[in-house]
Backbone as a ProteinNet text record, in pm:
[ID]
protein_1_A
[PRIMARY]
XXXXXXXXXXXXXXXXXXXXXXXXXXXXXXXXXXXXXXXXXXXXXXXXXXXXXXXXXXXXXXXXXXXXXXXXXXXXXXXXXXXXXXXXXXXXXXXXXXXXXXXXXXXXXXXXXXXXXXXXXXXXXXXXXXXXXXXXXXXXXXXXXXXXXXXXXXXXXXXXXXXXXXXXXXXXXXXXXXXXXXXXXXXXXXXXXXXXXXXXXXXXXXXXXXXXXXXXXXXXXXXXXXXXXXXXXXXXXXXXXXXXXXXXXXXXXXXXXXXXXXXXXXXXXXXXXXXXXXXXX
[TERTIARY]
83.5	0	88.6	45.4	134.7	16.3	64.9	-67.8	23.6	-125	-129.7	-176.9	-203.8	-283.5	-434.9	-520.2	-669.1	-649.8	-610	-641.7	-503.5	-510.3	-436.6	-414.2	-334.9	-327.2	-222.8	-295.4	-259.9	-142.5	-32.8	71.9	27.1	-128.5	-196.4	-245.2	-230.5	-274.7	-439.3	-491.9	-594.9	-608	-721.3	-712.7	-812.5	-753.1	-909.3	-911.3	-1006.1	-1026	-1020.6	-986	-963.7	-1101.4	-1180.5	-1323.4	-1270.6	-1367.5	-1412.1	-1408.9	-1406.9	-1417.2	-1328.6	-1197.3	-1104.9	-1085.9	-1163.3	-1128	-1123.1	-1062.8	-1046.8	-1107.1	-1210.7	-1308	-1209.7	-1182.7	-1112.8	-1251.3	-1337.7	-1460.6	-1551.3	-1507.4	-1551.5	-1728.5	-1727.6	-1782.6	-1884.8	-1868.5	-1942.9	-2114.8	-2204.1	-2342.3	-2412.5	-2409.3	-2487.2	-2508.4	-2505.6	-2569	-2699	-2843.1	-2975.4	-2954.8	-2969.1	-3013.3	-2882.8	-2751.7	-2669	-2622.3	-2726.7	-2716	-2679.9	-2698.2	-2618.9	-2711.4	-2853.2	-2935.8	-2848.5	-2842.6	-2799.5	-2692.2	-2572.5	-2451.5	-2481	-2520.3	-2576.6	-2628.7	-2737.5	-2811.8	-2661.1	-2615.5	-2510.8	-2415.1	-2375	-2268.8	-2326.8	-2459.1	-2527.4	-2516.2	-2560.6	-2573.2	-2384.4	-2306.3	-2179.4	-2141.3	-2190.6	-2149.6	-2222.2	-2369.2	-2437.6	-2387.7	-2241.3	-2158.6	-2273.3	-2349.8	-2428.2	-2281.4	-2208.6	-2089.4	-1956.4	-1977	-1871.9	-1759	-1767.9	-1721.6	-1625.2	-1678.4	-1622.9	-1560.5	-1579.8	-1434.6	-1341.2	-1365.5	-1237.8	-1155.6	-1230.2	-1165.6	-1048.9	-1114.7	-1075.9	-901.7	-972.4	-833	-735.7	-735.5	-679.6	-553.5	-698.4	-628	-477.5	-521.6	-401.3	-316.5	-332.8	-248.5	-151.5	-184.8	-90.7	25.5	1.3	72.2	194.1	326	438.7	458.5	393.7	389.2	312	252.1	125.1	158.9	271.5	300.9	183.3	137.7	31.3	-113.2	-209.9	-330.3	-459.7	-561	-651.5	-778.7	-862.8	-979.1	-1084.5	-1107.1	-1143.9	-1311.4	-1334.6	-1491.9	-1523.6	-1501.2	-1508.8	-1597.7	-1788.8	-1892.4	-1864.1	-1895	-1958.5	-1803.3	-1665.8	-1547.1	-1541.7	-1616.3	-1631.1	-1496.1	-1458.6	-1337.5	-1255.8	-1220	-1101.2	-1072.6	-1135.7	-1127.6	-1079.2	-1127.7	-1086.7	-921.8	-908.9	-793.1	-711.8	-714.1	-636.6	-604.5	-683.2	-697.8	-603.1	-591.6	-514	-372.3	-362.1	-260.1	-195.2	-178.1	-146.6	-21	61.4	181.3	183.4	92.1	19.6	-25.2	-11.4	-94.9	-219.5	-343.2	-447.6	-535.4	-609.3	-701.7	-797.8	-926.4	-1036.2	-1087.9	-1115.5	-1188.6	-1320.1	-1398	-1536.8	-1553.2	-1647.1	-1704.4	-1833.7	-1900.3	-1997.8	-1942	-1965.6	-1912.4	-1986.3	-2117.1	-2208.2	-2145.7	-2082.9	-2022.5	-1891.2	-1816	-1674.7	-1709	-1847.1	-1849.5	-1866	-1971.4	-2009.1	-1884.3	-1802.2	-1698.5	-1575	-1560.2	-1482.5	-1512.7	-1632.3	-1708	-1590	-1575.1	-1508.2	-1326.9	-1286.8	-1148.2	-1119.2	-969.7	-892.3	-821.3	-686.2	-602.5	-619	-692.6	-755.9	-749.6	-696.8	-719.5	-815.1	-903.9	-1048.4	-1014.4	-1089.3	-1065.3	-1224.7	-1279.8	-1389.5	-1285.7	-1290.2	-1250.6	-1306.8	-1270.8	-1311.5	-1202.9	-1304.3	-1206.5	-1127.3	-1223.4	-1152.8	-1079.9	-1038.7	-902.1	-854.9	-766.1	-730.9	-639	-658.6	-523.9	-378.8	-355.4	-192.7	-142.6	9.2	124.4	72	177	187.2	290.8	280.4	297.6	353.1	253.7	272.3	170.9	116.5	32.6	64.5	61.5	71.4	-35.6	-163.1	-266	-374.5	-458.9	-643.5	-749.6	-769.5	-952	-1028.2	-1119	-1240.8	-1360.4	-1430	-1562.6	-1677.5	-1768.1	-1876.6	-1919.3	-1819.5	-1848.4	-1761.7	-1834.9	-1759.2	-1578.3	-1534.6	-1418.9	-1334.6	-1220	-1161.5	-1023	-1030.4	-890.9	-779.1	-798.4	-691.1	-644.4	-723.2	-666	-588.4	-663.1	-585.5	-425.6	-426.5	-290.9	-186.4	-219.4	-142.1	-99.1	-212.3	-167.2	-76.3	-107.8	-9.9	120	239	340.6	326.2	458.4	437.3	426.9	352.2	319.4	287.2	163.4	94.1	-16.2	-121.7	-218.7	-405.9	-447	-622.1	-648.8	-736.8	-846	-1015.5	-1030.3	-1201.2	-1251.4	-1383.3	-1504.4	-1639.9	-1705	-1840.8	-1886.9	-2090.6	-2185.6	-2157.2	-2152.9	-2185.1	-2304.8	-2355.2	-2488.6	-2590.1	-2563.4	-2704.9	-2679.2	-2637.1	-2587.3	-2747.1	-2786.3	-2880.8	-3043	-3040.7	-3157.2	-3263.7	-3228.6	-3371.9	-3433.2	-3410.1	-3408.9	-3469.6	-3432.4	-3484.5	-3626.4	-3588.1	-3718.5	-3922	-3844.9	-3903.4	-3969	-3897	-3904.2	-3959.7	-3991.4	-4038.3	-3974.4	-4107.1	-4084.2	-4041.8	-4007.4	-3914.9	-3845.8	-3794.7	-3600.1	-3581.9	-3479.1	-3452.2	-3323.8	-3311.5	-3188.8	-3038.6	-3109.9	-2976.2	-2932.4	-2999.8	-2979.2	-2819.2	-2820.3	-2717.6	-2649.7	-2611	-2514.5	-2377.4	-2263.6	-2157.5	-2113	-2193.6	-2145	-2018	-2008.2	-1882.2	-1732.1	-1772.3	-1618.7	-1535.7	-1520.8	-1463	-1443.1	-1474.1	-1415.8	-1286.9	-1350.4	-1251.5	-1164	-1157.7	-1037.9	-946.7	-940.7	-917	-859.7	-936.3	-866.3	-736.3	-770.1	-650.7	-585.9	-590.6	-477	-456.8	-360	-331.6	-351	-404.7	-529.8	-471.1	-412.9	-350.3	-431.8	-546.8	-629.4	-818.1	-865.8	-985.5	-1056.1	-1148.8	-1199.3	-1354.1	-1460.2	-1579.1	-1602	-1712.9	-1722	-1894.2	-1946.3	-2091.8	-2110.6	-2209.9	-2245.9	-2417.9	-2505.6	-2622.8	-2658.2	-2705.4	-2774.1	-2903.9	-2926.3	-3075.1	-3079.5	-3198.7	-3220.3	-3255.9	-3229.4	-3282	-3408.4	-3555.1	-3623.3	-3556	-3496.4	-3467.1	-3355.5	-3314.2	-3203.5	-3304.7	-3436.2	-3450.3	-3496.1	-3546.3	-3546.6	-3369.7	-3292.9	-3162.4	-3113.8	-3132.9	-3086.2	-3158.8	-3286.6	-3337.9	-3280	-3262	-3244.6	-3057.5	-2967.8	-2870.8	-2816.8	-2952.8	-2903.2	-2909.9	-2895.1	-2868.2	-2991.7	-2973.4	-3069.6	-3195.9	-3202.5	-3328.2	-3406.6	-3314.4	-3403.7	-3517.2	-3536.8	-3694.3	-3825.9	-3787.2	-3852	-3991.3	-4065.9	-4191.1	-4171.6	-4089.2	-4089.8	-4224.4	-4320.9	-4442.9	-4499.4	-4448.1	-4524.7	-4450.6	-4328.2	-4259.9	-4286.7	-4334.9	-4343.7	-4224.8	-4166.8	-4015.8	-4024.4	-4165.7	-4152.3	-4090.7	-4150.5	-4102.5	-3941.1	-3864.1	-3710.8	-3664.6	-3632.5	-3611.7	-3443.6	-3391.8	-3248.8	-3164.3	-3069.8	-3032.8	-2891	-2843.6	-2728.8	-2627	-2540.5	-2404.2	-2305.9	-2273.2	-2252.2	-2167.5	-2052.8	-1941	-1822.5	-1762.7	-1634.7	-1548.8	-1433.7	-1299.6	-1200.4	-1146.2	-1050.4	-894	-830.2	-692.1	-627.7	-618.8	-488.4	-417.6	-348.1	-226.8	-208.7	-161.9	-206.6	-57.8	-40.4	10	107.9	35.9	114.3	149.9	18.6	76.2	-9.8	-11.5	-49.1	-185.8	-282.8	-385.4	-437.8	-367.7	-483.2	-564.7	-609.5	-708.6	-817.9	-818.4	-879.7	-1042.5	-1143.7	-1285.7	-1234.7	-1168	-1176.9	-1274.2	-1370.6	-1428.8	-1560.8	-1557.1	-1650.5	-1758.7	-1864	-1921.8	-1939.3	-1906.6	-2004.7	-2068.2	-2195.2	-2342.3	-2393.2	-2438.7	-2455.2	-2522.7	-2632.2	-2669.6	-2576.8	-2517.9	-2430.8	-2322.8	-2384.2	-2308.8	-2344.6	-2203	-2278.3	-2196.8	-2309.4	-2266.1	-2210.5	-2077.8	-2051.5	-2089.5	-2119.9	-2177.8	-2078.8	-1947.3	-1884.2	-1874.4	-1999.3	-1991.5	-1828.7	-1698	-1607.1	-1551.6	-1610.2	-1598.7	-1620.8	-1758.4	-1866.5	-1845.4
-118.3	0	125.4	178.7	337	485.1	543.3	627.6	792.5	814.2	958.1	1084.4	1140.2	1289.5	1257.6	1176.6	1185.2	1018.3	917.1	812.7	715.5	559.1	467.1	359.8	343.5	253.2	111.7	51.5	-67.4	-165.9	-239.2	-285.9	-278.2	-297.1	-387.2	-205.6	-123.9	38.3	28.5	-50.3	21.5	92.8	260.7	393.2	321.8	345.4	354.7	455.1	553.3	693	609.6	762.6	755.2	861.1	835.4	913.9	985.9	1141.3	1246.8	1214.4	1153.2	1074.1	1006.2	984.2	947.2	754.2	718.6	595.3	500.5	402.2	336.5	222.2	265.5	116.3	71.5	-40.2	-121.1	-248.5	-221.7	-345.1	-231.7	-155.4	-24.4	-44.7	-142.1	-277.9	-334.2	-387	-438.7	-378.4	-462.1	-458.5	-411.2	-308.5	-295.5	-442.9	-479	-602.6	-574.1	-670.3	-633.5	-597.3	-518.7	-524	-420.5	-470.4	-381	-247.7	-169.2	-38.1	68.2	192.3	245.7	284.1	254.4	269.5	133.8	26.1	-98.7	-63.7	-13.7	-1.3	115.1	216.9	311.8	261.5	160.7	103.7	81.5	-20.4	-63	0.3	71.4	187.7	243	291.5	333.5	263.5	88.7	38.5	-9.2	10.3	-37.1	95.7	264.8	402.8	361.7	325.3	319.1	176.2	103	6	-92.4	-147.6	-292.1	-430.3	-378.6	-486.6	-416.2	-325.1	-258.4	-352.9	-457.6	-590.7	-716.7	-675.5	-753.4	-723	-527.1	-448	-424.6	-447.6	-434.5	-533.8	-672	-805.8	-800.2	-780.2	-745.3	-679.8	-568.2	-496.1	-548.9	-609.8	-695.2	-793.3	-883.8	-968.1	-904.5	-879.5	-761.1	-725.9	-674.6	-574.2	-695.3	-842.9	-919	-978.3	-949.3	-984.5	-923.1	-996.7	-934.5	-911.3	-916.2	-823.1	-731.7	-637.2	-568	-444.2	-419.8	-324.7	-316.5	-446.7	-423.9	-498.7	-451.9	-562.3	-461.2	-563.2	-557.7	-608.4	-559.7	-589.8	-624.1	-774.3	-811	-830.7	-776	-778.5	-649	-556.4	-453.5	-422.9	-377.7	-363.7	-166.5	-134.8	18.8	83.2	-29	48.1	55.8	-15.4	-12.7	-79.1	-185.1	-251.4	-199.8	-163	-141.3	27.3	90.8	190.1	186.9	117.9	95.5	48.9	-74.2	-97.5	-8	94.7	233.1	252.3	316	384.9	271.8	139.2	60.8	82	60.3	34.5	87.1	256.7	383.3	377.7	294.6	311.6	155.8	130.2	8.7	84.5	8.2	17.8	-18.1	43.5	-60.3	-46.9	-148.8	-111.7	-174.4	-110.8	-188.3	-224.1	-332.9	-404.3	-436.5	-440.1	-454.3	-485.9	-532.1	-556.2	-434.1	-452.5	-313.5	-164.8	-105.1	61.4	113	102.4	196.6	137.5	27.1	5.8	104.4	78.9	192.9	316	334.9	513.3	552.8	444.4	501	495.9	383.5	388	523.4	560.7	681.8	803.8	767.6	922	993.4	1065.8	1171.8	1111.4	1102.2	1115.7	973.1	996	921.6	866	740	682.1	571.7	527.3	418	381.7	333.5	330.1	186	278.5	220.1	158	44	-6	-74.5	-55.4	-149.1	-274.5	-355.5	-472.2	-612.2	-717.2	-857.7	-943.7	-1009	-1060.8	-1208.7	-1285.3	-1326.9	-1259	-1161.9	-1142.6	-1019.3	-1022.7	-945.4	-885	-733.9	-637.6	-618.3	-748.4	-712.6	-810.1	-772.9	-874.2	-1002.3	-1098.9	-1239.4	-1188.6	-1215.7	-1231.4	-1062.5	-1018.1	-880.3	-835.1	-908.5	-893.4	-947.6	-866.4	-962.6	-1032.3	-953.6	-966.1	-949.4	-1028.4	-995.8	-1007.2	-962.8	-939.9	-1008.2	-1039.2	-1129.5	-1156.4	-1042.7	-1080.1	-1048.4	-1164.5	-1200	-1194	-1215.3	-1192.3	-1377.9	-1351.9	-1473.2	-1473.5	-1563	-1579.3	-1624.4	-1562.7	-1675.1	-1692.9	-1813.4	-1878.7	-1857.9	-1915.6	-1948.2	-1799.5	-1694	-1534.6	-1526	-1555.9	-1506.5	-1557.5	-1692.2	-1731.5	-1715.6	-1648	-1610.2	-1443.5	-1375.4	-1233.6	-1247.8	-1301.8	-1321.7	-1371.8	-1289.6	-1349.3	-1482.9	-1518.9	-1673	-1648.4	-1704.2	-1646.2	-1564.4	-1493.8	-1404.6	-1422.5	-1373.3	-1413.7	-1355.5	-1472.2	-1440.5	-1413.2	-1343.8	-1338.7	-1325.7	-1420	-1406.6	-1439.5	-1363.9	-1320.8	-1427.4	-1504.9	-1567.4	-1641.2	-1572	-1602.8	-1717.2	-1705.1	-1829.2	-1822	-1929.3	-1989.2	-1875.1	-1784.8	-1669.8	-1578.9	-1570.7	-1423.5	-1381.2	-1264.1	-1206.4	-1278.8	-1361.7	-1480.1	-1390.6	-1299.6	-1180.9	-1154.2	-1145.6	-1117.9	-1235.2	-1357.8	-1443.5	-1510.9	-1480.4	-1522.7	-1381.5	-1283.3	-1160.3	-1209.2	-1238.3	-1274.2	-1386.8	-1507.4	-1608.9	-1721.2	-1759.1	-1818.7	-1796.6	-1633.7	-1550.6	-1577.5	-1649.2	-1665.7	-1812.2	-1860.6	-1968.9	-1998.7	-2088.8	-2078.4	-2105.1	-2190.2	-2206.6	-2088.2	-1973.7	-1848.8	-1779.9	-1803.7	-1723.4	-1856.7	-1959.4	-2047.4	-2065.5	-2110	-2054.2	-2180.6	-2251.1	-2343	-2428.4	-2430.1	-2550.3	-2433.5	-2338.9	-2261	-2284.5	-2289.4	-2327.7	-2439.6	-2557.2	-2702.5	-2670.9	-2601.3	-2605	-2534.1	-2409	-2374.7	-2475.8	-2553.4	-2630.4	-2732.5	-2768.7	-2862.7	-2855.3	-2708	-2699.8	-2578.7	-2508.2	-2428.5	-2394.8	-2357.2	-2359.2	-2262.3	-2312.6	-2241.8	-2197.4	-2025.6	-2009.3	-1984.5	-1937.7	-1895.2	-1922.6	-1967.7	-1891.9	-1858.4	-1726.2	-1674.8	-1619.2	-1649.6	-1604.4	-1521.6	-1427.7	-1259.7	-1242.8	-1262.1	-1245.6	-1093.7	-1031.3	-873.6	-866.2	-852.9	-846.2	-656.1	-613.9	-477.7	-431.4	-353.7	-283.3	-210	-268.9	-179.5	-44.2	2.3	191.7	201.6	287.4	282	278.6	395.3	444.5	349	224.9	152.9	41.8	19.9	-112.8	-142.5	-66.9	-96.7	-102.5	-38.3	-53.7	-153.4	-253.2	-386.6	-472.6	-448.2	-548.2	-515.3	-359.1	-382.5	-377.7	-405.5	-405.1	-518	-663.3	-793.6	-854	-876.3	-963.1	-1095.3	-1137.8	-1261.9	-1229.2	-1068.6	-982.4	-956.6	-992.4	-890.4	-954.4	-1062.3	-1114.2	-1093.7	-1048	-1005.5	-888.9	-909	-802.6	-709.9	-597.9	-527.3	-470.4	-445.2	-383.7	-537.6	-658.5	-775.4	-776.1	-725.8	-682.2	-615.9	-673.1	-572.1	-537	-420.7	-368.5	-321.1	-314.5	-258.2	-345.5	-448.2	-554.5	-611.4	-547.3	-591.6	-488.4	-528.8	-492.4	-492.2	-603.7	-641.8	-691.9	-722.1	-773.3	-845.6	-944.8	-1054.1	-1055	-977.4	-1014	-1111	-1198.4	-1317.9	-1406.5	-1416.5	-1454	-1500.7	-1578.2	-1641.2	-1556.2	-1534.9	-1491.8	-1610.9	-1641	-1766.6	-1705.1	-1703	-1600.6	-1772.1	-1767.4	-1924.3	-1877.3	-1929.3	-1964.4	-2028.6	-2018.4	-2093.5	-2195.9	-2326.9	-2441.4	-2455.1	-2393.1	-2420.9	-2528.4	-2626.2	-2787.7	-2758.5	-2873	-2826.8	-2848.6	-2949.6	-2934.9	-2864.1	-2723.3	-2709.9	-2546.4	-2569.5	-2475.9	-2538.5	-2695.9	-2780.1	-2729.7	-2712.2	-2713.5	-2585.2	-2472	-2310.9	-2249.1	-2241.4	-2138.8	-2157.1	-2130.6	-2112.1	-2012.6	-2022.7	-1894	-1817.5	-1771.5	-1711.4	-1635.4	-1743.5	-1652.4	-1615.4	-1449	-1418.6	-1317	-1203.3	-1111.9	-1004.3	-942.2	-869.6	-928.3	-1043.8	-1163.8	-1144.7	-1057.6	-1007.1	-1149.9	-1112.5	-1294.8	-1237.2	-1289.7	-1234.4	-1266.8	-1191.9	-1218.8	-1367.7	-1331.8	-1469.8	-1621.2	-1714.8	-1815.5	-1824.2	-1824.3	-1892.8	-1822.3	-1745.5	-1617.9	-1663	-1749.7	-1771.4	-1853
0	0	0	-32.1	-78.5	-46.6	53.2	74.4	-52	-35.2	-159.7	-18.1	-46.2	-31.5	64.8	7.9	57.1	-19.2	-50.8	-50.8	-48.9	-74.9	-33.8	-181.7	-266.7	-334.7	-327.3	-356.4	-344.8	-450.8	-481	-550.4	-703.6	-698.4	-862.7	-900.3	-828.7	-898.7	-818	-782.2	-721.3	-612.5	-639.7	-527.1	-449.8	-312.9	-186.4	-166.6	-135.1	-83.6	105.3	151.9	289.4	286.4	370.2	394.7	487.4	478.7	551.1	700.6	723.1	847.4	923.9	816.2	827.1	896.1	791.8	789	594	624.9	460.8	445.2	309.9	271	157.7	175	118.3	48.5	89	20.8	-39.1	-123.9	-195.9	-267.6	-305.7	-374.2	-290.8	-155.5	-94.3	-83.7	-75.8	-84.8	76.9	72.3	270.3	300.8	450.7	492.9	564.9	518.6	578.4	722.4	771.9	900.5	952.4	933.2	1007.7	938	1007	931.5	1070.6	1042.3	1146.5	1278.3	1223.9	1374.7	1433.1	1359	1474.5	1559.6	1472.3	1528.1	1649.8	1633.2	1709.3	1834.8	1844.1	1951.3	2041.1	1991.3	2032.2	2076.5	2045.1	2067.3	2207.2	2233.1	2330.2	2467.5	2408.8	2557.9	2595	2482.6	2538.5	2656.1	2627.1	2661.3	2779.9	2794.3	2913.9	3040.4	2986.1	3142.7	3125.7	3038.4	3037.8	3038.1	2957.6	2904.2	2949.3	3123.6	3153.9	3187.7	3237.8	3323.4	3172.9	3085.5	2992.6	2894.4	2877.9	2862.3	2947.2	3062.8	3180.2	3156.4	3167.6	3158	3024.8	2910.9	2779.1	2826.2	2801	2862.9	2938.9	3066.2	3143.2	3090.4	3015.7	2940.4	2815.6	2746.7	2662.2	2750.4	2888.4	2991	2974.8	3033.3	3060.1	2943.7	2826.4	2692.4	2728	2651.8	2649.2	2514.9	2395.4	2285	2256.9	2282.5	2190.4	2104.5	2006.1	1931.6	1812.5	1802.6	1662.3	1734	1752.5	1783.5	1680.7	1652.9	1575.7	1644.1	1625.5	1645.8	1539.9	1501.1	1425.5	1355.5	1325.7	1334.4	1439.3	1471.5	1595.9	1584.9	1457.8	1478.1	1572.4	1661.5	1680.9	1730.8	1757.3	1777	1916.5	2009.1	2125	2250.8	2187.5	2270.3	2151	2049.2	2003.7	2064.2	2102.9	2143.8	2321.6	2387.3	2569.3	2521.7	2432.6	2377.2	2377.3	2273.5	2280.4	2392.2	2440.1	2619.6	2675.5	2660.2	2804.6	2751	2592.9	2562.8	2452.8	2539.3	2441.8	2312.8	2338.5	2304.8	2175.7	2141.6	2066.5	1935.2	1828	1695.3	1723.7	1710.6	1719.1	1560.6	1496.7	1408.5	1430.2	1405.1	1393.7	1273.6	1243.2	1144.2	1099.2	997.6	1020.5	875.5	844.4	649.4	693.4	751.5	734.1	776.7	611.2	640	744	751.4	889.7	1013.4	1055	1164.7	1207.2	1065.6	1113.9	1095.8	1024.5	1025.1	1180.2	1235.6	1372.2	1457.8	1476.3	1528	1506.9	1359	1388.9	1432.1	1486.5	1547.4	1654	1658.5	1775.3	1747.7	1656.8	1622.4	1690.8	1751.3	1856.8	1785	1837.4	1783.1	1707.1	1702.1	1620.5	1510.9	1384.5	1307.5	1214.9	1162.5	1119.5	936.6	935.9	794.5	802.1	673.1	590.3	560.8	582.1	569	570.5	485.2	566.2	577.1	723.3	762.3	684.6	543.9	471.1	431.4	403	354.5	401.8	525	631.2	537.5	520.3	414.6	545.3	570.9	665.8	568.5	584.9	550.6	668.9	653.9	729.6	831.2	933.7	1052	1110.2	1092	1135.8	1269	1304.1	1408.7	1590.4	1651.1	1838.7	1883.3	1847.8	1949.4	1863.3	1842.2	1748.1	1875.5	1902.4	1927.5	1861.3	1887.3	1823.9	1902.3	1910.1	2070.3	2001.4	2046.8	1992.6	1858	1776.8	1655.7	1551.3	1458.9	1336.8	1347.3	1332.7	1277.5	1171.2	1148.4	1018.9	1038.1	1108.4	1189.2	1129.9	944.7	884.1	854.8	812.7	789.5	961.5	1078.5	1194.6	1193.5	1186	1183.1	1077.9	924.4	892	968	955.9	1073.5	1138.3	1263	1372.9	1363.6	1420.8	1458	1536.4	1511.5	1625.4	1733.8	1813.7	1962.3	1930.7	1870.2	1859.3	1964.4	1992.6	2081.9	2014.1	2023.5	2010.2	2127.4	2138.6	2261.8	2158	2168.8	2167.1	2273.6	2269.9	2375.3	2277.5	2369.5	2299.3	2400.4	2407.2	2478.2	2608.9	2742	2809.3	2811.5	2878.4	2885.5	2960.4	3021.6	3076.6	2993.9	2901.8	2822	2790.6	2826.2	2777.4	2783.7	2927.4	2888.3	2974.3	3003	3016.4	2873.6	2757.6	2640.8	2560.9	2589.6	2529	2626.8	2747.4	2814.6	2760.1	2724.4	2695.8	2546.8	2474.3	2329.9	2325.5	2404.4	2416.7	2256.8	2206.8	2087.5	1951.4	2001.3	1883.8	1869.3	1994.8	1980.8	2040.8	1964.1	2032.2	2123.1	2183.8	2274.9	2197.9	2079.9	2004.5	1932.2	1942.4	1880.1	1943.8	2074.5	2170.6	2257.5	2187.8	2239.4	2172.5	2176.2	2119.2	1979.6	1967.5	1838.8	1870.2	1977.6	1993.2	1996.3	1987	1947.6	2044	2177.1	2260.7	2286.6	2216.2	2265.6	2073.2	1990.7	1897.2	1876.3	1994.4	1992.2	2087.4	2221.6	2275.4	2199.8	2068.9	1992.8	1902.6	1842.3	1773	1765.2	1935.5	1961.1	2078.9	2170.8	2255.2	2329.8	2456.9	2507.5	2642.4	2664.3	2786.5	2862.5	2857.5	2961.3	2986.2	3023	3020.3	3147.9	3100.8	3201.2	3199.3	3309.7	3243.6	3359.2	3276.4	3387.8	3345.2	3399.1	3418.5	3540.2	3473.4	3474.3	3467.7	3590.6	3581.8	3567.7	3526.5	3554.3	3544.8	3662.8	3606	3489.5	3385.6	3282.3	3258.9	3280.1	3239.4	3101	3143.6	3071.1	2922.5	2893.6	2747.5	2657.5	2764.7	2704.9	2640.1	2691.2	2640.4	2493	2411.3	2299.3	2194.4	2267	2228.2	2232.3	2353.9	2394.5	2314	2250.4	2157.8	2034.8	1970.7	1847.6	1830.7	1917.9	1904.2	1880.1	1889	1846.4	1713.1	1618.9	1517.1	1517.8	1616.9	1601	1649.1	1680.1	1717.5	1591.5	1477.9	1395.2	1327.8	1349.8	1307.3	1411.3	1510.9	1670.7	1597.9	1675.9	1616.8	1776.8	1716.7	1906.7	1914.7	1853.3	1913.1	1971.1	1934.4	2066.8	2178.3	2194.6	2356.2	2427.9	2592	2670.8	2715.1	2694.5	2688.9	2857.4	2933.2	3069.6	3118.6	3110	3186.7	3210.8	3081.5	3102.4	3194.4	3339.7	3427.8	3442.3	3408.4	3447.5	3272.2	3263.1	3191.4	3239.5	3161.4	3244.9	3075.4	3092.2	2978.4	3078.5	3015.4	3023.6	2956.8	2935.5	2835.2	2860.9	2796.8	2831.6	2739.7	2824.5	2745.4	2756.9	2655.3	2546.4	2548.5	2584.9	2509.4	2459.1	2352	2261.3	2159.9	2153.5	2057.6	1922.1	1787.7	1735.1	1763.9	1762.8	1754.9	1617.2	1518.1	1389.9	1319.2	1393	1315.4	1185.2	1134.2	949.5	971.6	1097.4	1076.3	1148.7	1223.5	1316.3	1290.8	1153.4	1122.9	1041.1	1065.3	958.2	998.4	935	962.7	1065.3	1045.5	1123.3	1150.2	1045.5	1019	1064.3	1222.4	1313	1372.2	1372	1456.6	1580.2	1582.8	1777.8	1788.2	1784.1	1778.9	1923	1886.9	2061	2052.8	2084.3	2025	2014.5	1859	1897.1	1784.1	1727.6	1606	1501.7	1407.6	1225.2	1169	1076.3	996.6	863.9	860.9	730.5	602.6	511.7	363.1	317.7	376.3	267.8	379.2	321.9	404.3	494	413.7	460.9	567.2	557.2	731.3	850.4	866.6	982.3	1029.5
[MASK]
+++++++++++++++++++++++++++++++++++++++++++++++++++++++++++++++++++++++++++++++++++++++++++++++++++++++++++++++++++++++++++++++++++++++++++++++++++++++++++++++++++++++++++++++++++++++++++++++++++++++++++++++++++++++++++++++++++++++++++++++++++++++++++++++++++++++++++++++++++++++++

């Protein structure tokens, strides 16, 4: 990449404009995705500002604090810019970027400047060199193992974040037969990272809070697996509390030849964009 004036070209001659906004769509091309548009990201952005998921950006942070590399970390899938941003804040003296395939996600995320640097991206095909990375992020969102492990240096470090078992079951008890339980369970991702990479830590941080009137339609439409939900059949009084609920993973990849075989896993949780290219999810 070779930056210009107001945009970024790439080895083969193609320009990305760097937006007004100061971030770079690199999926120039890409088709909006239904649903995640910028009221979603917005909702979201709101209840992360209003400490619902205060307990599992602390943890977040934490985790990173303890790394003995973090000159480059990414946040993969980052959606409203919310942990790649506390990121910054822990770990000033760090590259950080956030990543996303939906532009209305990084527009909302580059709201109010800061150090961050924002890319339209997917995560099939992560725009870094090979092994230029310490540390990826990956919370509550899709993954794509085999792009992570070329990223990362050796001994690089994942940390993904995905649903434990009460995550949000005020929400699904509310929603009744709207939602199902297999909607916000984690797909096995955690017995398969266990399988084929090396797994330094895990830790789970469960966070109950009282709901605040004006948050609760935010907490419904900030989910993904919300969006078939009819909210005029919710009684939204009634969500009184809400329970975020999640395991944090920090592993390694191993580097044997099979251990990205069958990678490309999900972690569905409300809060989980599914990427357009099956081999993402």
């Amino acid at each position: 990449m070779h930056a210009r004036q107001s945009s970024v070209a790439c080895e083969s001659g193609h320009d990305f404009a760097i937006s007004a906004k100061g971030f770079l769509n690199l999926t120039p091309h890409q088709k909006p995705l239904k649903g995640y548009d910028e009221t979603f990201f917005a909702s979201r952005q709101r209840i992360m500002e209003h400490g619902y998921y205060r307990e599992v950006h602390q943890a977040v942070a934490a985790s990173l604090n303890e790394l003995a590399n973090t000159a480059t970390v990414i946040d993969a899938g980052c959606g409203e810019g919310s942990y790649a941003k506390d990121v910054a804040r822990a770990l000033p003296h760090s590259t950080v970027l956030g990543l996303d395939i939906a532009k209305d996600a990084i527009r909302v995320a580059a709201r109010g400047g800061g150090p961050v640097r924002w890319l339209v991206a997917d995560l099939a095909n992560i725009p870094l060199s090979d092994s230029t990375v310490d540390a990826i992020l990956n919370v509550f969102t899709p993954a794509n193992y085999d792009e992570f492990k070329r990223v990362l240096k050796p001994g690089g470090m994942l940390v993904k974040v995905i649903p434990a078992p009460q995550h949000m079951h005020e929400l699904r008890e509310l929603a009744g037969e709207q939602l199902s339980e297999a909607d916000f369970v984690d797909h096995g991702v955690s017995e398969h990272l266990m399988r084929h990479m090396n797994v330094v830590s895990r830790a789970r941080v469960t966070q109950t809070s009282p709901v605040q009137a004006e948050d609760a339609l935010d907490l419904v439409r900030m989910s993904p697996v919300a969006f078939s939900i009819e909210e005029h059949a919710l009684d939204l009084g009634s969500l009184t509390h809400i329970t975020v609920d999640a395991e944090i993973i920090c592993a390694q990849f191993t580097f044997r030849r099979d251990c990205c075989a069958k990678s490309l896993v999900p972690g569905q949780e409300p809060g989980t964009r599914r990427s357009h290219n099956p081999k993402s999810r």
